[in-house]
Residue, then its C-alpha position, 0 to 999 in steps of 0.5 A: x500500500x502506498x506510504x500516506x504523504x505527511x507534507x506538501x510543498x506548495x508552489x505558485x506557478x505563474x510560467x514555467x518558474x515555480x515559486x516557493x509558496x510554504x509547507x503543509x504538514x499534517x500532524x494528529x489529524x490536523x493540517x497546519x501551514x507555513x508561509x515561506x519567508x522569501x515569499x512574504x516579501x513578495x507581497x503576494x497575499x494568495x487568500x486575504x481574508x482566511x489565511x493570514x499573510x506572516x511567518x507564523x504557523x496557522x493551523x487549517x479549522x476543521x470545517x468547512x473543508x475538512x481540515x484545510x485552508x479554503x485556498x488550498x481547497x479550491x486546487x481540489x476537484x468536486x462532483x465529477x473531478x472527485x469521483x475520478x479522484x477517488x476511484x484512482x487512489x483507491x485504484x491505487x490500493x488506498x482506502x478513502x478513510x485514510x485518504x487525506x487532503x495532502x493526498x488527494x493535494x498530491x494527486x492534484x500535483x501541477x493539473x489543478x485549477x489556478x497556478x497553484x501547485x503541489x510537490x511530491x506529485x503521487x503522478x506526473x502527466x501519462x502520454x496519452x493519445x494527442x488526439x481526441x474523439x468525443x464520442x470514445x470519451x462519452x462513452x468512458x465516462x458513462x463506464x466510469x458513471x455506471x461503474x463498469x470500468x476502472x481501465x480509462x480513469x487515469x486518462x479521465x483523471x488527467x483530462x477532468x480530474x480538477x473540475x467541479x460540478x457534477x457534469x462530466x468535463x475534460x479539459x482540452x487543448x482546442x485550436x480554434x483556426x482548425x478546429x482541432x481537439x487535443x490532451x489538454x496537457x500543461x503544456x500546450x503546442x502553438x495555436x492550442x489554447x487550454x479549454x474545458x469540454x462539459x458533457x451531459x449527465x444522465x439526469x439532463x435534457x438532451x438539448x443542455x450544452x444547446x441550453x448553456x450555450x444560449x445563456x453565454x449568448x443571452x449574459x453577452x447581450x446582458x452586459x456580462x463579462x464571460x470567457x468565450x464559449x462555443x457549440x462543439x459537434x461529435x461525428x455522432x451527432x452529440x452537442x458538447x459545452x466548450x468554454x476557454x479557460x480563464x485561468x490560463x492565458x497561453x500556457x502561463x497560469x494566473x492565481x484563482x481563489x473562488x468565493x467558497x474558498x476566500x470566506x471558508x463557506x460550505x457552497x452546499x449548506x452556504x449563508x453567503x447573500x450578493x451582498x457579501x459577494x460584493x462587499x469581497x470584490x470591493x476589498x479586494x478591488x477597491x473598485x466601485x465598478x467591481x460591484x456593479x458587475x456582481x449586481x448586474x450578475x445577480x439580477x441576470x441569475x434572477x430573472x433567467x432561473x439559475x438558482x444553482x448560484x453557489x459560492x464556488x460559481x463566483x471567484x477572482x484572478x490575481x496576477x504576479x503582481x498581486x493584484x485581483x479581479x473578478x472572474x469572468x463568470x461561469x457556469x450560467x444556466x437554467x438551473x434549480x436547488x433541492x430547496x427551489x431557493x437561489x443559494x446565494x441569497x439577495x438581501x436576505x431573500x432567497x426563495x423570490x427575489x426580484x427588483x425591489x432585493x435587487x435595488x435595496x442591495x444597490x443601495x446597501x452599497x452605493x451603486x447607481x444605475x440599479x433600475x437601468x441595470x435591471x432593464x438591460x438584463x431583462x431586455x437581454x433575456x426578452x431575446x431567449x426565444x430567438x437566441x435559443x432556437x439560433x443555438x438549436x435549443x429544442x422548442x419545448x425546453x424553449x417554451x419551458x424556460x419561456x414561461x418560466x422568465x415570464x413568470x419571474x419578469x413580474x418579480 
């Protein structure tokens, strides 16, 4: 059985030099964390509010994130990323009751999200096939989902195993002159650009990367910063969800920190409302257009019915400078809750929030414009007819969502 890792070096990685960031250690079930003294002077403050910026040795709070520092958490993959996480180490021999966060931060090595990584590495990148055929990868991931087959999870584990969320994804190098698809590796050959695919689960329409590819269509028209999207086609027919990753530029890395991890709120159980969303953006960008943007989201989340807008779907970006900026957002889509409430709250309300929630947070935080907002957004999701059928949404999940806006444009 593989030896369980007691420490982690952890490293900022904007381009190919990595930079020593500090130590994990895990010591009594406790996880505890160093700063490394060359890289205070760097000013480079990887997470502000939870994790404080000194030489002194912190100990990581037993929850939200079981035993570890938000920051660190968000190198770590959920829903399907996790899956395949835990099928390889278990592949490997190790009980998941013995797995702990260094582990599983060893596993995620250099292929996380942001520029964060983690050494030792219990793997580094497999030469896998360079090409791509996305009808072969649906049909391993429904094994792996089915539990009939254990042969492709360290390819699947290098193409998604950072990803969140529970559809399946990958994450690809996609040449967007050629339309060509590759591994995604770290390091991607010229005209490649680092991208990440989204197949549909089970449990989804048919029609869902129509459905999500309609809505970057329709927040584009609302005024909503958003990666560029596309529509991508398999020889079988199959429409996949692409998006071009934010946190790369080239294959240089930037620094990301979601809302989840910056506050140590529990996504799943969380308390956060907008206004604690913006209350972070304007202390870390010292910007009032900052704050705009995360009103003009809230409203377009409201009216379009994603109500699975959870702290971990809102993060920020810092540079090697230091500095941060709110993510382009992401995962925007017609979505419920088990609880048929927003999770993340407008001024306190979270089962109907509407204009007036919209405006009193507008005020709560000095934000002019918050009645022109909330037209521009529902003049943008008036387009949903037209948009969807140009993105081969079908007419009966165009009428469905329809009727469901129309509702909501009364709130």
């Amino acid at each position: 059985m593989p030896q369980a890792i007691k420490q982690i070096n952890v490293f900022l990685k904007f381009s190919e030099d990595e930079i020593p960031v500090g130590k994990l250690i895990l010591d009594n079930r406790l996880i505890y964390f160093k700063y490394d003294d060359d890289f205070i002077k760097t000013g480079m403050d990887i997470s502000p509010f939870k994790l404080t910026f000194n030489n002194e040795i912190q100990v990581a709070p037993p929850i939200p994130f079981d035993g570890t520092f938000g920051v660190f958490d968000d190198s770590l993959p959920d829903g399907w990323g996790m899956l395949l996480l835990n099928r390889a180490l278990e592949k490997k021999g190790l009980s998941l009751d013995d797995i702990s966060i260094l582990d599983r931060l060893a596993y995620v090595g250099d292929t996380g999200k942001g520029a964060l990584v983690y050494r030792p590495a219990i793997i580094e990148d497999k030469k896998f096939n360079k090409n791509i055929d996305l009808d072969q990868l649906k049909t391993s991931m429904d094994q792996v989902l089915n539990g009939t087959s254990t042969n492709v999870i360290e390819k699947l584990l290098s193409l998604g195993g950072s990803s969140g969320g529970a559809r399946p994804k990958a994450n690809v190098g996609y040449n967007p002159v050629t339309d060509e698809l590759m591994h995604g590796y770290n390091t991607l050959p010229d005209g490649f650009e680092h991208w990440i695919i989204k197949f549909p689960s089970s449990h989804d329409p048919q029609d869902i990367a129509n459905i999500e590819y309609a809505y970057y269509k329709m927040a584009q028209a609302a005024q909503i910063t958003m990666s560029e999207c596309k529509l991508l086609k398999s020889a079988k027919g199959l429409h996949i969800f692409a998006t071009k990753r934010f946190d790369r530029v080239g294959n240089n890395r930037i620094h990301m920190h979601s809302m989840a991890g910056l506050t140590h709120d529990n996504f799943r159980r969380s308390n956060i409302d907008y206004g604690h969303i913006i209350d972070a953006a304007f202390r870390l960008e010292k910007s009032a257009s900052a704050r705009e943007k995360i009103l003009r989201l809230a409203a377009f989340n409201i009216y379009s019915y994603n109500r699975d807008d959870h702290s971990k779907n809102f993060s920020w970006l810092m540079n090697k400078s230091g500095e941060w900026t709110f993510a382009p957002a992401y995962d925007l889509t017609y979505s419920s809750t088990t609880i048929y409430e927003h999770s993340t709250r407008v001024s306190g309300e979270g089962a109907n929030p509407g204009r007036k929630q919209i405006i009193e947070l507008a005020n709560e935080f000095s934000i002019n414009k918050s009645e022109k907002i909330i037209d521009q957004v529902q003049h943008a999701i008036a387009q949903w007819p037209d948009i969807a059928k140009q993105c081969g949404v079908r007419t009966i999940s165009i009428d469905r969502i329809q009727a469901k806006f129309l509702e909501l444009k009364k709130i």
